[in-house]
C-alpha positions in Angstrom: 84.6 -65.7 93.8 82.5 -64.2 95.8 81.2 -60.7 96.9 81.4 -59.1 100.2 78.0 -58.0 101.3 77.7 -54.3 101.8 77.6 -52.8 105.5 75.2 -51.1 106.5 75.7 -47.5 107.9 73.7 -45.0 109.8 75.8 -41.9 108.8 73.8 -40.0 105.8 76.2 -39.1 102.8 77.5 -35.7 103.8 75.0 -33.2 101.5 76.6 -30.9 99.3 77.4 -27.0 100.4 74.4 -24.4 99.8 75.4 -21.7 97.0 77.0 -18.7 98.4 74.0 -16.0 97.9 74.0 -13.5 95.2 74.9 -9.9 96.4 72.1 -8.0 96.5 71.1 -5.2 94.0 71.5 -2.1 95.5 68.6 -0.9 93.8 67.4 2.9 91.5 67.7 5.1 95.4 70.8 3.7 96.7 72.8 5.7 94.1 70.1 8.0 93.7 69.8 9.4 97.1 73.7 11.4 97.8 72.7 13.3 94.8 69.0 14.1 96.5 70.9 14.8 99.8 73.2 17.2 98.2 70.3 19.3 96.5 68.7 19.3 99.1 71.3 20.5 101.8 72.3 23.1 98.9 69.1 24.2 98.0 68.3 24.9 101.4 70.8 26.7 102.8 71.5 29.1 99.6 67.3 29.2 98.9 65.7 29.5 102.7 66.5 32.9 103.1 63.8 34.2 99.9 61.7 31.3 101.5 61.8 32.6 104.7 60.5 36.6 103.3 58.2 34.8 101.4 56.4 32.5 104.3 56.9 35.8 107.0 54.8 38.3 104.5 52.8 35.5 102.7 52.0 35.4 107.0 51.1 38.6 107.5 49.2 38.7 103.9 46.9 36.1 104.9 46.3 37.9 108.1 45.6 41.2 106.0 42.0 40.4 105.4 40.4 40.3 109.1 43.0 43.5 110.1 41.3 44.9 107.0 37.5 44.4 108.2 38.8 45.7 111.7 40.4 48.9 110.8 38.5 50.1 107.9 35.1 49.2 109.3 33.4 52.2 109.3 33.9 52.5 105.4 33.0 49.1 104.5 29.9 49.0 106.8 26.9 51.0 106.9 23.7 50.9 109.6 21.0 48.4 107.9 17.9 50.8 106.6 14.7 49.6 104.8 15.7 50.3 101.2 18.9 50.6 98.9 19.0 53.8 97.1 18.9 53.1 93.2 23.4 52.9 92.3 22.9 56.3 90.3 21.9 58.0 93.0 24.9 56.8 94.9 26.9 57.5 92.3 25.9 60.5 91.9 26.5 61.5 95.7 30.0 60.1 95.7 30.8 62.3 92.5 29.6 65.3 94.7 32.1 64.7 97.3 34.9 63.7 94.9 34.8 65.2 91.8 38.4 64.5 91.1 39.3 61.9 88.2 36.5 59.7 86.6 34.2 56.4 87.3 36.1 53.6 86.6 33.8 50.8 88.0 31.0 50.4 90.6 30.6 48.0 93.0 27.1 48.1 94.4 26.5 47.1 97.8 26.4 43.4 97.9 25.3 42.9 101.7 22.7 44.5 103.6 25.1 46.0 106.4 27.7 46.8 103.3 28.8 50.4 101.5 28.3 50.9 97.7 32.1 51.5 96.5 32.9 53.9 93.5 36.0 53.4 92.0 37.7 56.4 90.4 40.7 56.5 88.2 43.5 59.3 87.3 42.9 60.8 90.7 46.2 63.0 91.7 48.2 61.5 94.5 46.6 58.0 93.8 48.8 55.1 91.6 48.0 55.1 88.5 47.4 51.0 88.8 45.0 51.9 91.9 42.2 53.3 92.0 40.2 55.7 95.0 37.4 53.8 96.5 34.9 56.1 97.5 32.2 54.8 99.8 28.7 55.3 99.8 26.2 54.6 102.4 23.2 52.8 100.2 20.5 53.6 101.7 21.2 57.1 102.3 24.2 57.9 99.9 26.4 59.3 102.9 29.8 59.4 102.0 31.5 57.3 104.8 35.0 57.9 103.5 37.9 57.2 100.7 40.8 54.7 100.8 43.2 53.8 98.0 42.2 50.4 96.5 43.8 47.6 94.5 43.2 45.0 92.5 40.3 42.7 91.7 39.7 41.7 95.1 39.3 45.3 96.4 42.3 45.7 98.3 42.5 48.6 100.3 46.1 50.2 102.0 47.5 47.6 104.4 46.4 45.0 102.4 47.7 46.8 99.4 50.7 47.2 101.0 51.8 43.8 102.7 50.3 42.5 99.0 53.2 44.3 97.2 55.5 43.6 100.1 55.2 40.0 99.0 54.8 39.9 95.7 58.2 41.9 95.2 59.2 43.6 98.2 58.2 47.0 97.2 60.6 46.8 94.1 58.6 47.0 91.0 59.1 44.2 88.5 62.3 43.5 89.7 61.4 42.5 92.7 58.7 39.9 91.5 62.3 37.6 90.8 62.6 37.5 94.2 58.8 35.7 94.7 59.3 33.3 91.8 63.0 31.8 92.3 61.3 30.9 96.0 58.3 29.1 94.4 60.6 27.8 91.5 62.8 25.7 94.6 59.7 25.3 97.1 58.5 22.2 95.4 62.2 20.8 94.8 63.3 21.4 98.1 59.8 19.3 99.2 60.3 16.8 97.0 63.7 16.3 98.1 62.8 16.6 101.7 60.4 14.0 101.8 61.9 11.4 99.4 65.2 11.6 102.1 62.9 11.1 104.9 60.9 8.2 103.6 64.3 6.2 102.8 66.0 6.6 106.6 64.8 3.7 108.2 62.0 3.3 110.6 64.1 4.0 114.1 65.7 6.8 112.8 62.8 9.0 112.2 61.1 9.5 115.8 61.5 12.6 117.7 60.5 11.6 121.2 63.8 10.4 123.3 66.0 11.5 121.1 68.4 15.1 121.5 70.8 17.0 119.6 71.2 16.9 115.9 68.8 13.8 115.2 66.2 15.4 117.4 66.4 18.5 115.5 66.1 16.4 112.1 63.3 14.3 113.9 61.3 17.5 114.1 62.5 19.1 110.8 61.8 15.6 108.6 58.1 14.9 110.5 57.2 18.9 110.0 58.5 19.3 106.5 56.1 15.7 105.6 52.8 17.0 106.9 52.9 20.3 105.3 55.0 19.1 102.0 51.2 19.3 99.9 50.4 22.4 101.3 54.0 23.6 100.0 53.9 22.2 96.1 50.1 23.9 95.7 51.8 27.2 97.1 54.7 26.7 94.8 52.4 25.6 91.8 49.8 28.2 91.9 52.7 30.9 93.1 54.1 30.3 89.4 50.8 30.3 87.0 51.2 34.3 88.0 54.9 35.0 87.8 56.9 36.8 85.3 58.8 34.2 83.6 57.0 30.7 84.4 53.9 32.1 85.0 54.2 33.7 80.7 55.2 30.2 79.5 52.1 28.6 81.2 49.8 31.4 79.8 51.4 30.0 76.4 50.8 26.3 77.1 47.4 27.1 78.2 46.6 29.2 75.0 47.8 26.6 72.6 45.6 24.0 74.8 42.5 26.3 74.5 42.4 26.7 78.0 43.0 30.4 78.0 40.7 32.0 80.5 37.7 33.5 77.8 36.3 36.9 77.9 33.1 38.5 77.3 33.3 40.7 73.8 32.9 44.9 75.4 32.4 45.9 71.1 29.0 47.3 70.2 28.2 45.4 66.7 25.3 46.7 64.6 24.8 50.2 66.6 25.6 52.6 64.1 26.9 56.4 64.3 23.7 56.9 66.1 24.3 54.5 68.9 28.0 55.7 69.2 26.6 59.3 70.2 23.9 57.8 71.9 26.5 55.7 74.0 28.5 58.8 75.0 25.9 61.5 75.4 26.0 61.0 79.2 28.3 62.8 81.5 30.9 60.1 81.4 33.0 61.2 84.1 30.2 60.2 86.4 29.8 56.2 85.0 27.0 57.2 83.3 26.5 56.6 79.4 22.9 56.2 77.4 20.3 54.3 79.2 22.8 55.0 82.6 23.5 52.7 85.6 20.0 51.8 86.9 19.1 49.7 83.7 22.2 48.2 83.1 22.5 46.9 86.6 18.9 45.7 85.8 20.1 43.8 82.5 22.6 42.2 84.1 20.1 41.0 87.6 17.8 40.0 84.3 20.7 37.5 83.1 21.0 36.1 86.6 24.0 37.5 88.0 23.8 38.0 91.5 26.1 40.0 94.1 28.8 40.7 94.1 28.8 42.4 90.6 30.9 45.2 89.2 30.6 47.5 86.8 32.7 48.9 84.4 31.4 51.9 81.9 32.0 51.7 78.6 36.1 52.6 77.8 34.4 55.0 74.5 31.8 55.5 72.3 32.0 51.9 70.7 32.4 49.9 73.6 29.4 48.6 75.9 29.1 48.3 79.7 30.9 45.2 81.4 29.1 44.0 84.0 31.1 41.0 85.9 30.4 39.2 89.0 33.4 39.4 91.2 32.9 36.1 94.4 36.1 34.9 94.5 34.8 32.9 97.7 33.0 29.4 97.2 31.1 28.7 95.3 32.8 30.8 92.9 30.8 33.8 91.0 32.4 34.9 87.6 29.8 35.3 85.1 30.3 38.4 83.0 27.8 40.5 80.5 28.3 42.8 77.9 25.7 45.8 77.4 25.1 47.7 74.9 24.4 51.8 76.6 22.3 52.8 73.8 19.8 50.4 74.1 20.2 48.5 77.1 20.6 45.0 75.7 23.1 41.8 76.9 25.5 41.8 73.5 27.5 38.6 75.2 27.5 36.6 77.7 30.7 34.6 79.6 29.6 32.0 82.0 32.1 30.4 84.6 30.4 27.1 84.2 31.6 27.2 80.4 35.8 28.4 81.3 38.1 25.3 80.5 38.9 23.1 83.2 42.6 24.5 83.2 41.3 27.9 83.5 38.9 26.9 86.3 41.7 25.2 87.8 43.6 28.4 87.8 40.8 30.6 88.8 40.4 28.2 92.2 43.8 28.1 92.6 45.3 31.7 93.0 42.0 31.9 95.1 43.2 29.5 97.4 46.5 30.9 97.4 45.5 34.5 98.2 43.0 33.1 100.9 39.6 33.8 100.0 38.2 30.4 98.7 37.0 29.3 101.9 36.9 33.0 104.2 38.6 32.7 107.3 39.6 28.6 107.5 41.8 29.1 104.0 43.8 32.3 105.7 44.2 30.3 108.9 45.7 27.3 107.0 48.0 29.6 104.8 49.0 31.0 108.4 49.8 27.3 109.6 51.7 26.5 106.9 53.7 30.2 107.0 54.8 29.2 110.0 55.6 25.7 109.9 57.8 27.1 107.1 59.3 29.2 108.8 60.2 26.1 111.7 61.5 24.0 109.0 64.2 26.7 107.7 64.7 27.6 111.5 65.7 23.7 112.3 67.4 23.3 108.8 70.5 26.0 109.6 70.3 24.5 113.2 71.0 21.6 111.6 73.8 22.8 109.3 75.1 24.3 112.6 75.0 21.0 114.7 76.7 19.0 111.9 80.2 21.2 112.5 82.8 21.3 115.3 82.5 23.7 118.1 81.5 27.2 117.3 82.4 26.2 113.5 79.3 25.9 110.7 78.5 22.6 109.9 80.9 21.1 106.8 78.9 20.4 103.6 78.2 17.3 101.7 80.7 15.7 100.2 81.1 16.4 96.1 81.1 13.7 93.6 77.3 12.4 94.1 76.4 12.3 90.4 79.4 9.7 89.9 77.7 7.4 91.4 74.4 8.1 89.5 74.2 4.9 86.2 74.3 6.4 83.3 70.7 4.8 82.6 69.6 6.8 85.1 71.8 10.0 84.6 70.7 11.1 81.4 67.0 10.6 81.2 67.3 12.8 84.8 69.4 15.8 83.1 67.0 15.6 80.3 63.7 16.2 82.9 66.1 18.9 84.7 66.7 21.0 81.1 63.0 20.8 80.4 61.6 21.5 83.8 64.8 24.3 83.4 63.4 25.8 80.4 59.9 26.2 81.5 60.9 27.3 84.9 63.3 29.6 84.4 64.5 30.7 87.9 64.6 27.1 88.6 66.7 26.0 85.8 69.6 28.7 85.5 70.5 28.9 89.0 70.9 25.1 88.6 73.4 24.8 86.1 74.9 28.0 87.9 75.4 26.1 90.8 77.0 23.2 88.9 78.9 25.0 87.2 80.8 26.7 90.6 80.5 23.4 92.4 82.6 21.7 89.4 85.3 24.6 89.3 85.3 24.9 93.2 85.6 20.9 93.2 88.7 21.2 90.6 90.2 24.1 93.0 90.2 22.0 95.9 91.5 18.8 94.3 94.3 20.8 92.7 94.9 21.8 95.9 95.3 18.8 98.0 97.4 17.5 95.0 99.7 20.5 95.9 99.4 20.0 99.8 100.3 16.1 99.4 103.7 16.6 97.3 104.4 19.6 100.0 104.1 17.8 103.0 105.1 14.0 102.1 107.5 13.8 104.8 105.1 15.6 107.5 102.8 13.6 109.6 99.6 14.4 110.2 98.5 15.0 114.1 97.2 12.7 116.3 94.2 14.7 116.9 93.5 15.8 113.3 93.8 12.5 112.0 91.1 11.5 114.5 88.9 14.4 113.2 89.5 13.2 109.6 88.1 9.7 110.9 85.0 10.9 112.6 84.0 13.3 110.0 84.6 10.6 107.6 82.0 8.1 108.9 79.5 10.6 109.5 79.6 11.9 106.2 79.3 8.0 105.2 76.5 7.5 107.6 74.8 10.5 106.3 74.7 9.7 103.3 73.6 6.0 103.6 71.2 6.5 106.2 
């Protein structure tokens, strides 16, 4: 018996079908991002308006300092003569004129074409947290005038006034909520801002060609990504002086050691004798045992520099303060402590020695209140005033565009944090509640806003529950049912775009 041989074929044995792929992990932002886009619509409809005081006086603030040289030239300037007069003598002549209240501090004339200011304290009709700048020619001790003045950095009336105007609207304490619940949300609403951006694709985020609502999110998103640093240092630096978030980083900074130091005013080792000796002098005029001349002396002697202040002793056991007070770059801060009887540096506080925190704070709020870097750090506070002001301008034209007709636009659909993993979910609410605690005005309207969302959320779908068992034999219209469809796969395209 015999075998057939095989035939031979040219056809290839028929290869076996590829694996179906794997569906592809939608990955941490997919589920992530209708929770960012709700925050973020929310946040900024219900937080632009404080944003928007904030950026229009933080505007006019950082103007504030060039109206200031304009309108109150003639008391900050003097004609340039051969020699200074020495500061008692000044002093002295300012005391002539204005008698009322007593020498709080001096400020010597640090420039050649610049007044001698003398600050005095429990004058009637002046604040009693400002003080009357009286200033004195230096070279011939004219009196060129008196403004009110505030603060460290000298500010005088409009200044003084479009200060207060942002930092609580002319309200007192109260009003200082208003200035931290913006800069608790200005970073979040960044943040949010620019993660959403980021995550659209490519195509979707140029301006030119484009019109309507995606032109105005074109300009909004591209905006809002330039200036987004400038934004978290404003809201960062806005806090480290707030009531609520501003005391709880004083705390962390204390139990760091990086609590900004200060020089020790107590005169140690002076006896009864240097008490009397301290006071002996006519203290409503700044002058107290050796008097102004040598003290300013001491303190040239130690190496400070203009501009320096100083502050008479407070009584008989305290010593002069005298503090250099540059808050432009490179910044001047050294401080000594001298003793009126005998005319001797008792300490010493050099900015070179502050913790970095406390350096970092010092630069900061300098920064922030625009006189770091003169005229270029007020110009880009102005810049990004205003582009903060575009973005809220574009973000209600936005919410406007996304409605029907004359309507406002409809909101973002509930039910985002759903879709959150639990993996992801909870080590998130735990960041929130911390970030909560230590920002305050941050943290309570959040879970405020939760809170109504989850109640309004029940409301409605009680509702609709309600409106379904009413109307099961009703049909819906033709036209609403084509509403329902379109505002349907927008709210889906929003949301995954």
């Amino acid at each position: 018996m015999t075998t057939a041989p095989s035939t031979p074929t040219d056809e290839a044995p028929e290869a076996a079908p590829a694996p179906a792929p794997l569906p592809k992990s939608p990955g941490l932002w997919a589920p992530l991002r209708p929770l960012v886009l709700r925050l973020h619509f929310y946040a900024g409809v219900l937080v632009a308006p404080f944003l928007l005081v904030a950026a229009v006086t933080g505007l006019l603030y950082a103007g504030s300092f060039q109206a200031e040289k304009l309108l109150y030239a003639h008391e900050m300037t003097a004609p340039v003569g051969d020699t200074k007069l020495p500061i008692s003598e000044q002093v002295a002549a300012a005391r002539k004129a204005h008698p009322e209240g007593t020498v709080s501090a001096v400020r010597p004339s640090p420039e050649d074409d610049a007044t001698t200011r003398v600050m005095l304290s429990g004058v009637e009709g002046v604040d009693p947290e400002h003080t009357l700048a009286v200033f004195v020619d230096p070279y011939t001790a004219e009196v060129r005038g008196a403004l009110e003045q505030y603060g460290s950095s000298g500010a005088l009336p409009v200044r003084t006034w479009i200060s207060g105007l942002h930092r609580n609207l002319h309200l007192g304490e109260t009003g200082r909520l208003y200035s931290e619940f913006a800069a608790s949300w200005l970073w979040v609403i960044a943040a949010g801002g620019i993660a959403l951006w980021f995550s659209r694709r490519r195509a979707l985020r140029k301006v030119r060609g484009t019109s309507g609502r995606r032109r105005t999110l074109g300009l909004h998103g591209t905006v809002g990504v330039w200036a987004a640093a400038g934004f978290f240092f404003l809201s960062a630096t806005g806090l480290t002086w707030s009531t609520y978030a501003g005391a709880n980083i004083d705390e962390l900074r204390t139990s760091l050691k990086q609590a900004t130091p200060s020089v020790s005013a107590a005169v140690s080792g002076g006896g009864e004798h240097a008490g009397h000796e301290a006071a002996s002098g006519s203290g409503g005029d700044g002058e107290h045992g050796v008097g102004l001349d040598k003290v300013l002396a001491a303190a040239r002697a130690e190496g400070l520099g203009d501009p320096v202040e100083i502050v008479p002793p407070a009584d008989a056991s305290s010593a002069y303060v005298v503090k250099q007070v540059q808050r432009s770059w490179p910044e001047k801060q050294d401080t000594v402590a001298i003793d009126p009887a005998t005319g001797e540096v008792t300490d010493t506080v050099r900015f070179a020695d502050y913790p970095v925190l406390a350096k970092l704070t010092r630069w900061g709020i300098d920064l922030h209140t625009g006189t770091l870097f003169g005229l270029v750090n007020q110009i880009a506070l102005m810049l990004l005033a205003l582009s903060l002001i575009l973005l809220i301008v574009w973000g209600y034209r936005m919410w406007w565009q996304r409605g029907r007709g004359s309507a406002f636009g409809r909101p973002i659909p509930r039910g985002a944090w759903a879709q959150v993993p639990p993996y992801v979910l909870v080590p998130l609410m735990a960041v929130v509640a911390v970030l909560g605690y230590f920002v305050p005005l941050l943290g309570i309207p959040l879970a405020g806003f939760l809170v109504v969302d989850v109640i309004l959320g029940e409301l409605a779908h009680r509702r609709q529950t309600k409106d379904r068992s009413e109307d099961k034999s009703q049909d819906t219209s033709e036209d609403e049912a084509e509403d329902k469809a379109e505002d349907k796969a927008e709210d889906k395209a929003e949301v995954q775009a």
